[in-house]
N, C-alpha and C positions, 0 to 999 in steps of 0.2 A: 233149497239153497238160499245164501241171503241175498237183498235187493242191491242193489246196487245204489248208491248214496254219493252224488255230483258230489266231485268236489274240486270244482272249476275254480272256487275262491277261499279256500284252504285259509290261504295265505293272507287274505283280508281278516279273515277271522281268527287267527291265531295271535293270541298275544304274544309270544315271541317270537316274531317272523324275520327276527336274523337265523333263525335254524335252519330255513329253508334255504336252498341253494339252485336255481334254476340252470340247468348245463345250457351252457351257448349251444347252438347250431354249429356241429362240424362238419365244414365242406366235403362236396364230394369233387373228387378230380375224374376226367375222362381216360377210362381204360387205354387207348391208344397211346396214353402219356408213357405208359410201362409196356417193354416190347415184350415181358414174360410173360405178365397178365393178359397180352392182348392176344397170346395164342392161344392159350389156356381158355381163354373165352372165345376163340373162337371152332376149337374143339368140341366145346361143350354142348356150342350151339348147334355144331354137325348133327347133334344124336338126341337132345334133349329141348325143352322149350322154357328159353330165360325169358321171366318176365322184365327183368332190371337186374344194372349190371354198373358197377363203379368203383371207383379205390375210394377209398375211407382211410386215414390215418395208416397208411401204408400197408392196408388189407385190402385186397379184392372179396369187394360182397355180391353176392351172385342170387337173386331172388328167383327160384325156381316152382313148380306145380308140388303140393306134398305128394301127391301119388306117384311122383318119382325122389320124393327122397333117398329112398335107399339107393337105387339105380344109380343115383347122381353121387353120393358119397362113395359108393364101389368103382366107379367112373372116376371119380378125383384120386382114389387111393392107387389104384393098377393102371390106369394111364398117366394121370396127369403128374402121378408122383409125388402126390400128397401123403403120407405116408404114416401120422402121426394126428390122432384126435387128441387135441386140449381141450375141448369142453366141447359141453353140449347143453341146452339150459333151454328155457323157455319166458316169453314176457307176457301179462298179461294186457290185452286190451279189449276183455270184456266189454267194458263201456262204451269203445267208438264202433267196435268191430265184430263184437261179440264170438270172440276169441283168440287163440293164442298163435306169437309168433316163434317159432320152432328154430333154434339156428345151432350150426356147427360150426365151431371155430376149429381150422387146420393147417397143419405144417408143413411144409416141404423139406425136410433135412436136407436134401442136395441142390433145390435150388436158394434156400433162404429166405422162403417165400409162405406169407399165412394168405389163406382164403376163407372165409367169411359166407357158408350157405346157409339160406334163410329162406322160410316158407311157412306159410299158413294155415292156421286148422279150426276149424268154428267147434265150439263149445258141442261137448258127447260126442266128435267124431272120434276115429284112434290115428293113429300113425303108424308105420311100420319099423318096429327095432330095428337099429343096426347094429346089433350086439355082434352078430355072425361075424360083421367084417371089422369092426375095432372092440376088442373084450374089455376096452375101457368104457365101451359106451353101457356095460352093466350096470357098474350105481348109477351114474349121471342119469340112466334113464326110467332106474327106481323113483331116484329123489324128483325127478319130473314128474312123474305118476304122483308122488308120494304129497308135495309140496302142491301142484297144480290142481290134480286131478285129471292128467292125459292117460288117456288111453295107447296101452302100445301092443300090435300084432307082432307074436310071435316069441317074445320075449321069455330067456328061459324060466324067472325067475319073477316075475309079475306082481310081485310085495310091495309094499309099502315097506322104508328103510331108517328112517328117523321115527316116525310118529307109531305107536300102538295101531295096530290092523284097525281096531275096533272107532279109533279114532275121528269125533266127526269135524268134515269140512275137510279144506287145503287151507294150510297157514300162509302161502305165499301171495296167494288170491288176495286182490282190492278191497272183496268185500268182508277178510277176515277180520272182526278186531284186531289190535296191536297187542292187547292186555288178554285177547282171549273172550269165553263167554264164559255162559252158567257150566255148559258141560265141561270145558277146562277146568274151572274152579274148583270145582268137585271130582273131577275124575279120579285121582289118587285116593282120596279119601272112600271113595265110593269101592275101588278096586283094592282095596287093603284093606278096609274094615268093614265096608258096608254102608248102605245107607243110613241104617241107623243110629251110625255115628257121627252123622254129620254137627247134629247140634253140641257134642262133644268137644271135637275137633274144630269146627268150622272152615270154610273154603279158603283154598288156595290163596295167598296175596300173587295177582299176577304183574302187577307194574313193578317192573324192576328197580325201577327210584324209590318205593316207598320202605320205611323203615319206621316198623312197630317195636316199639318197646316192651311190648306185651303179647309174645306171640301166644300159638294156640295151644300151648302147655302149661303155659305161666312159667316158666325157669329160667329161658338164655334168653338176655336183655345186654342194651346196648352198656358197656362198661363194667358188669360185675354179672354174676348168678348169685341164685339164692336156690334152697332146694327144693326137688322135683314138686310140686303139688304147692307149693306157698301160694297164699288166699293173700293176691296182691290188692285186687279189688274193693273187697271190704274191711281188710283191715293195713291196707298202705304199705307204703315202703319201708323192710324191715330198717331201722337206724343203723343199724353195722355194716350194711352195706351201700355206702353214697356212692350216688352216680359219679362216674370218671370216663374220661374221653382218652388219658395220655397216662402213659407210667409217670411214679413217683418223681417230681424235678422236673419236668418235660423230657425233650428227648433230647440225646447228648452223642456226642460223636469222638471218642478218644477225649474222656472228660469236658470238652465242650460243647455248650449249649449251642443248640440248634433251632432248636424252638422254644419258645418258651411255652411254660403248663397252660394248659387251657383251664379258663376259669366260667362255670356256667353263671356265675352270678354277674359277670361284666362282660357277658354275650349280649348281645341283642341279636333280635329275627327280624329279620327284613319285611316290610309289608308289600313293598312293592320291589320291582327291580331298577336299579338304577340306569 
């Protein structure tokens, strides 16, 4: 697996660090403020052991033992009358804690009420499905397996749901690239044609912003095509086909202009950002 790579100052280093967006701290209020929450918690705690307990943005979050997950979601569903799983998801904190925090978000239809359980699991342990008691917890607990790498007991269907089986790493993990690795890059090409055609083909572009004019067939180009195989390289760009960015006239709206044509020769490219 890969290392994990501080990145306490991200945000120092990033030349645009207006992209970053740091969430304020949101308060936590005392359970006793809400007289529903404050049964419900103290139900909970007759039979089970909370480690932390509070309202958060008009959710009661309930931080329990994983070895009673399931126990405590079958507990919430048939007593407390929670009746309805909205999600189920996991976060990583590898880095401080070396591993992940497991939470279920839940509804009460009769009372109007969400609860917020969350609990702990260190990196290779598993969890126990809750598929038995909400059958929505099926994908959700694929795509956790699938995106994380958690492990889940019992589960009927224990796949990976997005990503190819074969696929290496979790994409949602800290220490995935953004843009992917070498094995992304090449995997289609590897699984469709083989290795040997990589130097044909060539890898994947995986940053979604980037935009070749030249991709790895030579044919679809930004503004015009030319045909299948055309040798753009050595002998340039055919004359009959000039670059264009906009239909003939720019673009027009019941006869009027709306934009006007884009002209590459009175573009300029930015060097820096203003």
């Amino acid at each position: 697996m890969r290392a994990y790579t501080p990145k306490n100052d991200v945000q120092k280093k990033s030349y645009y660090n207006d992209r970053f967006y740091v969430t304020p701290h949101i308060p936590k209020v005392d359970v006793d403020t809400d007289e529903v929450f404050s049964k419900d918690l103290e139900y909970l705690k007759a039979s089970f052991e909370v480690k932390d307990a509070y309202i958060q943005k008009g959710h009661l979050v309930v931080i329990i033992n994983v070895k009673d997950n399931k126990s405590v979601i079958k507990f919430a569903k048939e007593t407390l009358n929670y009746d309805f799983l909205m999600e189920l998801s996991a976060l990583d904190y590898m880095a401080t804690c070396g591993g992940f925090e497991i939470f279920y978000e839940m509804l009460s239809t009769s009372k109007h009420k969400r609860m917020r359980i969350k609990c702990f699991i260190k990196e290779g342990d598993a969890i126990e499905s809750v598929e038995s008691i909400f059958r929505a917890a099926d994908w959700s607990e694929r795509e956790m397996f699938d995106m994380f790498g958690i492990k889940l007991n019992n589960h009927p269907y224990p796949k990976r749901i997005l990503m190819p089986d074969d696929w290496y790493d979790y994409p949602l993990r800290k220490t995935y690239p953004l843009q992917g690795d070498e094995a992304a890059q090449w995997y289609e090409v590897d699984k469709i044609f083989g290795k040997d055609a990589r130097s044909v083909i060539g890898p994947e572009i995986r940053d979604a912003a980037a935009i070749d004019r030249y991709d790895t067939t030579r044919f679809a180009r930004l503004g015009h095509e030319v045909p299948f195989g055309t040798d753009i390289v050595t002998k340039g760009e055919p004359e009959h086909t000039p670059l264009a960015y906009q239909e003939e006239n720019g673009v027009r709206l019941f006869g009027a202009r709306l934009v006007t044509k884009f002209d590459e020769n009175e573009s300029k490219v930015l060097e820096k950002r203003k």
